[in-house]
KEMILO-540051 format. One record per atom (N, C-alpha, C, O, CB): residue in one letter; atom name; x, y, z. Coordinates in steps of 0.2 Angstrom, whole numbers, plus 2048, in hexadecimal, padded with zeros to 3 digits. Glycine has a CB too. Layout:
<atoms>
A	CA	X	Y	Z $
...
</atoms>
This chain:
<atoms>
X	N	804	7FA	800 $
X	CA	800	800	800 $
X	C	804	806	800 $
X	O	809	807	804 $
X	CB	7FB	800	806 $
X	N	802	80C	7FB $
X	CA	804	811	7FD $
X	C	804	815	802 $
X	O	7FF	815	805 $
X	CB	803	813	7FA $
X	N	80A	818	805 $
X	CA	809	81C	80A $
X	C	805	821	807 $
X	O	806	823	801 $
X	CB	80E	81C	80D $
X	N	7FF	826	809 $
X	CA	7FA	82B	809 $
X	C	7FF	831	80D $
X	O	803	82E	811 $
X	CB	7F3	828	80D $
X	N	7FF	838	80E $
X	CA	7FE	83D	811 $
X	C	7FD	83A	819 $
X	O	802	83A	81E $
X	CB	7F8	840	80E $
X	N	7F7	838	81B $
X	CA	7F5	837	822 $
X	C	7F8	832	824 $
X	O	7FB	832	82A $
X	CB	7EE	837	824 $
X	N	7F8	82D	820 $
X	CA	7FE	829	823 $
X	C	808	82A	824 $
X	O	80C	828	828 $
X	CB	7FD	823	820 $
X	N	80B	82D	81E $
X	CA	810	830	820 $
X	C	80F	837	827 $
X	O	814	837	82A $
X	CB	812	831	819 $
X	N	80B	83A	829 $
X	CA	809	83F	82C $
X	C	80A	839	834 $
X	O	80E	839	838 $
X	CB	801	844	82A $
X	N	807	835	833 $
X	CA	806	832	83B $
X	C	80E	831	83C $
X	O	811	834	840 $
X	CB	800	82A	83C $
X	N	811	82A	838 $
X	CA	815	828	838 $
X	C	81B	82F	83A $
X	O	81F	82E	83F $
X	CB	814	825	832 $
X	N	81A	833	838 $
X	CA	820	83B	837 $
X	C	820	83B	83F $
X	O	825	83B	842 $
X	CB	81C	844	833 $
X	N	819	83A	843 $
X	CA	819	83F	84A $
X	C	818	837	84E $
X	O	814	837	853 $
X	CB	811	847	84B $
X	N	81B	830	84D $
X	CA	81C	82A	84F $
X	C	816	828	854 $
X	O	817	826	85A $
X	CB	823	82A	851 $
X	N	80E	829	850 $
X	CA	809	826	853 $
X	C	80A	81D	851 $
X	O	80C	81A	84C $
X	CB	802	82A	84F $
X	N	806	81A	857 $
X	CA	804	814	855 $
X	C	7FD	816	850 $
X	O	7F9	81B	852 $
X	CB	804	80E	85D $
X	N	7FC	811	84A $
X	CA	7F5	810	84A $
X	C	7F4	80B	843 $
X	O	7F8	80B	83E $
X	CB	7F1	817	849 $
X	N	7EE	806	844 $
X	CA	7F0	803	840 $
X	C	7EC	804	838 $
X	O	7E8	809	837 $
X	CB	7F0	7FD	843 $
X	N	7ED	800	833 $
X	CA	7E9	801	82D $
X	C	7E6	7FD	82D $
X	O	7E7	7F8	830 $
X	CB	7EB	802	827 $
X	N	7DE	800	829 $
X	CA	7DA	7F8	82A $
X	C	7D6	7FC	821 $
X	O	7D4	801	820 $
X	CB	7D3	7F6	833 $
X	N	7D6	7F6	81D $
X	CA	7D6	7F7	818 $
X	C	7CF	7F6	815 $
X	O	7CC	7F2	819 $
X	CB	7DA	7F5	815 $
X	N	7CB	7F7	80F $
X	CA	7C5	7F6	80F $
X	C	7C2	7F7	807 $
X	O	7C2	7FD	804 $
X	CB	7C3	7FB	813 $
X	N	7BF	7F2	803 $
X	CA	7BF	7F4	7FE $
X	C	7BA	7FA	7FC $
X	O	7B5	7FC	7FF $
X	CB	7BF	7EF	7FC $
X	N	7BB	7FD	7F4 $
X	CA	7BC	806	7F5 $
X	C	7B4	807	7F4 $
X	O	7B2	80C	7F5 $
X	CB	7C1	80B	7EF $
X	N	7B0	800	7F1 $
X	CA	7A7	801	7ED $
X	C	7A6	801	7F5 $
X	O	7A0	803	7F4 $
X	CB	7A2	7F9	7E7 $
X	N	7A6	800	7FB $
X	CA	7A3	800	801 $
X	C	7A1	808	803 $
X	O	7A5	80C	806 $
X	CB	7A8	7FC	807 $
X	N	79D	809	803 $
X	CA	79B	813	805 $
X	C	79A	812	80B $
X	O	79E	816	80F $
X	CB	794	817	802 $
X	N	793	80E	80E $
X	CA	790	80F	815 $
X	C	796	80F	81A $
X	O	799	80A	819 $
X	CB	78A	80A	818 $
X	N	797	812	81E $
X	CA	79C	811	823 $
X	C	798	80C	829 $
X	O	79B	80C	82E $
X	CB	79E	819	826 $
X	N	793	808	829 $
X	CA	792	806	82C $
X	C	793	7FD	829 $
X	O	792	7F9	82D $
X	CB	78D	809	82E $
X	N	796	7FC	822 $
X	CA	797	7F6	820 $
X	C	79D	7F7	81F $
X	O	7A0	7F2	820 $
X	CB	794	7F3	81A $
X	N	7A2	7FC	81F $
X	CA	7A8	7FD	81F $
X	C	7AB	7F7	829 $
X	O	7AE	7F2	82B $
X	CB	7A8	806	81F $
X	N	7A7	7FC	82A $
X	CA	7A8	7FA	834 $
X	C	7A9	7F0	834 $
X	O	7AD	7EC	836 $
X	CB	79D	7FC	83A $
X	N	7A2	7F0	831 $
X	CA	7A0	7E7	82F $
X	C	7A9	7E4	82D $
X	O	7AC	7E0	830 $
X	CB	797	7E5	826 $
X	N	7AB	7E8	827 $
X	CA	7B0	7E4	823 $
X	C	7B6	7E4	829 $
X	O	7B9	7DF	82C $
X	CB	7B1	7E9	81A $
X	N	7B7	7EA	829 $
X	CA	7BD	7EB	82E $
X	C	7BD	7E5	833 $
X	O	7C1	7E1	835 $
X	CB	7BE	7F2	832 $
X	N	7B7	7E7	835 $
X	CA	7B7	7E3	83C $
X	C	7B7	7E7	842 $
X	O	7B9	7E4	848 $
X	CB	7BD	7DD	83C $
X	N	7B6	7ED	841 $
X	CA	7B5	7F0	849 $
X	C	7AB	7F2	84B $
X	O	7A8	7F1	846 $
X	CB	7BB	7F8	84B $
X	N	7AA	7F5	84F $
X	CA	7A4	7F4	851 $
X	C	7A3	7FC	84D $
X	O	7A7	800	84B $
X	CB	7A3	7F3	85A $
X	N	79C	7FC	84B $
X	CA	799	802	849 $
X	C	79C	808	84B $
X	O	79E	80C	847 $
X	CB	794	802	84B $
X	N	79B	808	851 $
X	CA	79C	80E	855 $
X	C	7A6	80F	858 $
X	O	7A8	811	85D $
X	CB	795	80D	85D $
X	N	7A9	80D	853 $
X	CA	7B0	80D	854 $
X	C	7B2	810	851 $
X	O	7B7	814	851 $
X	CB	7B4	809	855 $
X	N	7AD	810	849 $
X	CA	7B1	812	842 $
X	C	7AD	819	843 $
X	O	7A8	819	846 $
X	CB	7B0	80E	83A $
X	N	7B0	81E	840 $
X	CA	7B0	824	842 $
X	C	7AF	828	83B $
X	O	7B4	82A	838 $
X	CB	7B6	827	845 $
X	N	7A9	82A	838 $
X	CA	7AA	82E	833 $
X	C	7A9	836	833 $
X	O	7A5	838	837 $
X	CB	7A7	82A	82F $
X	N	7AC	83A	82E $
X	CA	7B0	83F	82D $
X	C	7AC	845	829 $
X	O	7AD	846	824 $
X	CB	7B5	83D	829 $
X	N	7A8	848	82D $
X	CA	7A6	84E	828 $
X	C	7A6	854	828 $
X	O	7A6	859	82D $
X	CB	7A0	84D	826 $
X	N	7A8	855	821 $
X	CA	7AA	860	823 $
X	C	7A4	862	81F $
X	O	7A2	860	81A $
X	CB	7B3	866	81D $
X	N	7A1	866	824 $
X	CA	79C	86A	823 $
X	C	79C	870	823 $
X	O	7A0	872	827 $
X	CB	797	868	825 $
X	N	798	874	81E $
X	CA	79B	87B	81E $
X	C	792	880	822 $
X	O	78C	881	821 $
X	CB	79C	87E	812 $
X	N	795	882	827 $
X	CA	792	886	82B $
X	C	792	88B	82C $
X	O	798	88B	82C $
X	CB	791	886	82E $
X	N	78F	892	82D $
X	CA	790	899	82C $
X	C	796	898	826 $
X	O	79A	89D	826 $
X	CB	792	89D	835 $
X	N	796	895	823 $
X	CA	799	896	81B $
X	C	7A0	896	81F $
X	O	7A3	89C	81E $
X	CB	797	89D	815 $
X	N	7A2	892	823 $
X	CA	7A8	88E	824 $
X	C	7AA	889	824 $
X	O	7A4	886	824 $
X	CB	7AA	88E	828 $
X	N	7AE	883	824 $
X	CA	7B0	87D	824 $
X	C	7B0	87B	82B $
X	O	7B1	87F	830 $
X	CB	7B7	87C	821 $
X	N	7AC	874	82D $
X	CA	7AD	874	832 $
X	C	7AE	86A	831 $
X	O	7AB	867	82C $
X	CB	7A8	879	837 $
X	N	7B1	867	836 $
X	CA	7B2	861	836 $
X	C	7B1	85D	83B $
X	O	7B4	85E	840 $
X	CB	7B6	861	834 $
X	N	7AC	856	83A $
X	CA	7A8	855	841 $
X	C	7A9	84B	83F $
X	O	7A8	848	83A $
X	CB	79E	85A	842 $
X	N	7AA	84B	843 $
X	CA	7AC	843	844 $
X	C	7A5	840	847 $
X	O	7A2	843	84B $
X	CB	7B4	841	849 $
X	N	7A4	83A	845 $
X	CA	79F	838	849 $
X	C	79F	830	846 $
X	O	79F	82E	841 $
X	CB	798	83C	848 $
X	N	79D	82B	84D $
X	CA	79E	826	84C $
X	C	798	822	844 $
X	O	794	826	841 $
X	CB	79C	824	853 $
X	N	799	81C	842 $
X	CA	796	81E	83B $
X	C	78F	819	83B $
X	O	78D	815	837 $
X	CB	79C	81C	835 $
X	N	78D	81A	840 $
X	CA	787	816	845 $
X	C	782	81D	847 $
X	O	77C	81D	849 $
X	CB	78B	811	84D $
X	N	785	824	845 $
X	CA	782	828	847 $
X	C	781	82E	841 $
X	O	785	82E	83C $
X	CB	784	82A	84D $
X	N	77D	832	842 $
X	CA	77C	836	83D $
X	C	77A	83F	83F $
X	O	776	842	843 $
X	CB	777	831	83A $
X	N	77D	842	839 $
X	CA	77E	848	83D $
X	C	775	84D	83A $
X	O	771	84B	835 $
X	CB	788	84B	83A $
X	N	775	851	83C $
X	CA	76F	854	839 $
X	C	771	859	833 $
X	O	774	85E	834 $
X	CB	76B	859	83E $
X	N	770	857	82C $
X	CA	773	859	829 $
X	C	76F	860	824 $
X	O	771	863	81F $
X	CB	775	853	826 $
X	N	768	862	828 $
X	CA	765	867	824 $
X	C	768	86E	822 $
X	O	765	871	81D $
X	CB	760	868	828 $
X	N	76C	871	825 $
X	CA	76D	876	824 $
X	C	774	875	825 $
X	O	777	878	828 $
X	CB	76A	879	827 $
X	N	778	870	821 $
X	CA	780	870	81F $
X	C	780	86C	819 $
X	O	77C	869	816 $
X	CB	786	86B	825 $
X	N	787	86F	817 $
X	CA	787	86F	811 $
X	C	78E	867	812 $
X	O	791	868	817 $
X	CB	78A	878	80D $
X	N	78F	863	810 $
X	CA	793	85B	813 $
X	C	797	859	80F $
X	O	795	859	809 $
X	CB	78E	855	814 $
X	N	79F	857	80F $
X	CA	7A2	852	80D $
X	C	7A6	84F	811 $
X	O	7A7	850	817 $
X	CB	7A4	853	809 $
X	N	7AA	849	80D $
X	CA	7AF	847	813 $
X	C	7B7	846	811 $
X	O	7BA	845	80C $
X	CB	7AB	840	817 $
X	N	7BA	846	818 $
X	CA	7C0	846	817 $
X	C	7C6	843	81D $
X	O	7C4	844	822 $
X	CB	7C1	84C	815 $
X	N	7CC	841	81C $
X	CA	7CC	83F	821 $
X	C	7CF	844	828 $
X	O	7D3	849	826 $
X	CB	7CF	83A	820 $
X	N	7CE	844	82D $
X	CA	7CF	84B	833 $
X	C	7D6	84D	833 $
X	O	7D7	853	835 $
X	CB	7CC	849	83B $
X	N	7DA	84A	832 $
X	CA	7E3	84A	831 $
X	C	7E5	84D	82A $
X	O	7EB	84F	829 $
X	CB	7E6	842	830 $
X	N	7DE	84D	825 $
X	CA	7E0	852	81D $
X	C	7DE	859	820 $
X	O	7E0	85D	81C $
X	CB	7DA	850	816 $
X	N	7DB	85C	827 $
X	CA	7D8	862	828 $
X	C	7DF	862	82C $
X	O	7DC	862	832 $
X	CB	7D1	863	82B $
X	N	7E3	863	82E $
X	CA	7E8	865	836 $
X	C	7EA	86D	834 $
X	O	7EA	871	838 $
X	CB	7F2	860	837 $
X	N	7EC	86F	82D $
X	CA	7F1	874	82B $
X	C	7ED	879	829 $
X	O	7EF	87F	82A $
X	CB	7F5	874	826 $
X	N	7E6	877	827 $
X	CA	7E0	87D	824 $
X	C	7DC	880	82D $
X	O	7D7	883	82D $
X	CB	7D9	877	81D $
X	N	7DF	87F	831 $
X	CA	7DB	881	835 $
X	C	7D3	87F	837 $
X	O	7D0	883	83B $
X	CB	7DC	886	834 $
X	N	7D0	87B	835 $
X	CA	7CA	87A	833 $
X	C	7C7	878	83B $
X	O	7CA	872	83C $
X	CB	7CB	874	82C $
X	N	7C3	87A	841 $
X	CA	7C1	875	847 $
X	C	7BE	86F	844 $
X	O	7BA	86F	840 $
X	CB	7BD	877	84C $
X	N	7C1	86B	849 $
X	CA	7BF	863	848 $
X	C	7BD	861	84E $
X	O	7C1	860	852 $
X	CB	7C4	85F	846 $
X	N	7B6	860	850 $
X	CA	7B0	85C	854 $
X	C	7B2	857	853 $
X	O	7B4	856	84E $
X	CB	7A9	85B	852 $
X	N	7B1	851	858 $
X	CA	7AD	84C	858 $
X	C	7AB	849	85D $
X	O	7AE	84B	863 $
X	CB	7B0	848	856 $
X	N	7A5	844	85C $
X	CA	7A0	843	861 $
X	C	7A2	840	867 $
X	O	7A6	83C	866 $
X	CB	79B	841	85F $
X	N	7A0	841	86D $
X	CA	7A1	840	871 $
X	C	7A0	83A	875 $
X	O	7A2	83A	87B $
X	CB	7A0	843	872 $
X	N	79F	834	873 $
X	CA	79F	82E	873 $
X	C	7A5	82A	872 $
X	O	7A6	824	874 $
X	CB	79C	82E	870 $
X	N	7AB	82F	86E $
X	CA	7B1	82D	86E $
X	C	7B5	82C	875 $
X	O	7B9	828	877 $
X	CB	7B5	832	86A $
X	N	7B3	82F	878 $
X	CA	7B6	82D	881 $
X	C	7B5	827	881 $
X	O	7B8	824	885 $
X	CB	7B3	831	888 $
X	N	7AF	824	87F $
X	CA	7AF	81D	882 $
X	C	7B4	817	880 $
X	O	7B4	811	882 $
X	CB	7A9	81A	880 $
X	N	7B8	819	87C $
X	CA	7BC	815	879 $
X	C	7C3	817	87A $
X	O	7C5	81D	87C $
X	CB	7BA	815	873 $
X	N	7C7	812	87A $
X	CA	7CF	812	878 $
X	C	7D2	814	873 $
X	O	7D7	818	872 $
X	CB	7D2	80D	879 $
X	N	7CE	810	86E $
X	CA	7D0	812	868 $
X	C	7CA	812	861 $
X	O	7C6	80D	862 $
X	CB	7D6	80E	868 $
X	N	7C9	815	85D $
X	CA	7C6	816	856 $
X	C	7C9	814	852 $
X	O	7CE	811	853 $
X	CB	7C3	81C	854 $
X	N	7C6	816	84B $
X	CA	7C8	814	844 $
X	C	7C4	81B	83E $
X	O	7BE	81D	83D $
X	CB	7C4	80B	843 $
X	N	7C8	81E	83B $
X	CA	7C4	824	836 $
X	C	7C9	823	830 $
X	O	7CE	81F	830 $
X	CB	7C5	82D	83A $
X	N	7C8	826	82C $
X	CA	7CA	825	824 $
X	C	7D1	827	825 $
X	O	7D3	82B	829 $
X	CB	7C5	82B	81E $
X	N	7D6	824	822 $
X	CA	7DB	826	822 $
X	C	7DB	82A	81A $
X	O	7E0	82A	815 $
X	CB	7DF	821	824 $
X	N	7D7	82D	819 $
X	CA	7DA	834	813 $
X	C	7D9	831	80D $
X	O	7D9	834	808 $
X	CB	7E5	837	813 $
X	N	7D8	82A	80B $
X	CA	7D5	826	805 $
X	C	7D0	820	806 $
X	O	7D0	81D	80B $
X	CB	7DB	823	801 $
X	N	7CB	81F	7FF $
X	CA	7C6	81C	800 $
X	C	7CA	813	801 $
X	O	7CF	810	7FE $
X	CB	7C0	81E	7FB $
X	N	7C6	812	804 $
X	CA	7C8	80A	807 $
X	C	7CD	808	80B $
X	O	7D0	803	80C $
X	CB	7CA	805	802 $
X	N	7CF	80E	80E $
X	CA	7D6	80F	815 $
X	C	7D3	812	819 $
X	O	7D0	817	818 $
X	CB	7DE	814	814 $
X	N	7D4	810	821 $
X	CA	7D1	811	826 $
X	C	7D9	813	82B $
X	O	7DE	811	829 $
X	CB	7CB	80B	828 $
X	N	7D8	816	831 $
X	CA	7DD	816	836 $
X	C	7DA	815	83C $
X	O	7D5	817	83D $
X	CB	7E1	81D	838 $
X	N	7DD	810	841 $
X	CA	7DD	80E	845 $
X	C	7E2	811	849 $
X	O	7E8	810	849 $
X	CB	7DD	809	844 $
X	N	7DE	815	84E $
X	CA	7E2	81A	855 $
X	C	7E0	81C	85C $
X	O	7DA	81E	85E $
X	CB	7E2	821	853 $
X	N	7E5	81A	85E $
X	CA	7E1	81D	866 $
X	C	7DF	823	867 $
X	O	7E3	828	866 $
X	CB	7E4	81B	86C $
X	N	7D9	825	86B $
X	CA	7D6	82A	86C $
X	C	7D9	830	86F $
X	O	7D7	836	86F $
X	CB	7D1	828	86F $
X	N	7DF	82C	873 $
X	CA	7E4	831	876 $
X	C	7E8	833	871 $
X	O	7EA	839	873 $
X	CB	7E8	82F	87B $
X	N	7EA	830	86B $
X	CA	7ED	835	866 $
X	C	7EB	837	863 $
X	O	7ED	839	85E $
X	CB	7F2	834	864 $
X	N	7E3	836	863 $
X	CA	7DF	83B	860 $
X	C	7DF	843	860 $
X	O	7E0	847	85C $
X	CB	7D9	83A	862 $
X	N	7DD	843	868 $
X	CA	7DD	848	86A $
X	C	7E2	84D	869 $
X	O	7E1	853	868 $
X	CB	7DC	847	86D $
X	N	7EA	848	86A $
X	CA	7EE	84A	86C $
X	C	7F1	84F	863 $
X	O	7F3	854	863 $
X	CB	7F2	845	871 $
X	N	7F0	84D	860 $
X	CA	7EF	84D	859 $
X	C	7EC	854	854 $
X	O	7EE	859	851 $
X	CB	7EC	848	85A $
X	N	7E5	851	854 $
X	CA	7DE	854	850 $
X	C	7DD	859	855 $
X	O	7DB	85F	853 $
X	CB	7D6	84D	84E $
X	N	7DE	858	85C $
X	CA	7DB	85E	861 $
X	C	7D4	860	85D $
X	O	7D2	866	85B $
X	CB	7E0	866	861 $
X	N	7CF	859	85E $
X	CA	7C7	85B	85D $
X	C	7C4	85D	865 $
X	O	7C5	85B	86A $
X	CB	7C2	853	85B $
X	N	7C2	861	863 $
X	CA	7BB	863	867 $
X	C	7B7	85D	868 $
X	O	7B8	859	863 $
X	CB	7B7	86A	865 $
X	N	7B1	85E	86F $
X	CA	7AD	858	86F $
X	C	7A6	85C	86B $
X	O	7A5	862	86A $
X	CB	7AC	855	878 $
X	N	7A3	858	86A $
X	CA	79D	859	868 $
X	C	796	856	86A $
X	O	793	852	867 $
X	CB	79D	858	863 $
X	N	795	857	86E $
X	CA	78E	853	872 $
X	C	786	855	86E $
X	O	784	85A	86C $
X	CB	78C	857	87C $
X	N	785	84E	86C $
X	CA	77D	84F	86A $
X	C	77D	852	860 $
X	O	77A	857	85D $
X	CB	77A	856	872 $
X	N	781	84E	860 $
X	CA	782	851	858 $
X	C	77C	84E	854 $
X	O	77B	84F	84E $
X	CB	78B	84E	854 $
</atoms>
């Protein structure tokens, strides 16, 4: 496998995390979860939405769903946002865990990371009740 951006980036600043790969026709992030093999609510998906006509970027497990009436949506992975300044949410459910899984920056590549170098990292804000 090619190394990607977000994975040379982790590697640079000597995060553990692992790859978990996925073939690229799978969209729902909730058959993604099935393939990989972790629970629903571990795999984390990625959306920038544009609010008061800003970028904003909000992670949420992929078992849940965000209200999407009044945003404008796509996705990407939260490690492709570090340089553009962009805030990055995610929901607060992530405390329950040690570790998640979110896109690593291309379709059918996922990162496997603990939540402590999440934070320590992405510096998301929490988001309750998304």
């Amino acid at each position: 496998m090619e190394k990607n951006a977000v994975i040379q980036f982790l590697e640079g600043k000597k995060i553990e995390f692992v790859i978990r790969s996925y073939p690229i026709e799978l969209r729902d992030t909730t058959l993604v979860a099935k393939f990989i093999g972790v629970p629903e609510n571990r795999l984390f998906k990625s959306l920038v939405v544009i609010k008061d006509r800003e970028p904003v970027l909000i992670m949420l497990p992929s078992n849940r769903h965000l209200d999407l009436e009044k945003l404008e949506v796509g996705g990407i992975s939260p490690l492709g946002l570090l340089q553009k300044n962009v805030p990055i949410y995610i929901d607060g459910t992530v405390l329950e865990h040690d570790w998640i899984v979110f896109s690593a920056g291309q379709r059918g590549t996922t990162v496997q990371m603990a939540v402590a170098d999440i934070f320590n990292v992405i510096k998301p804000q929490i988001l309750n009740n998304a």
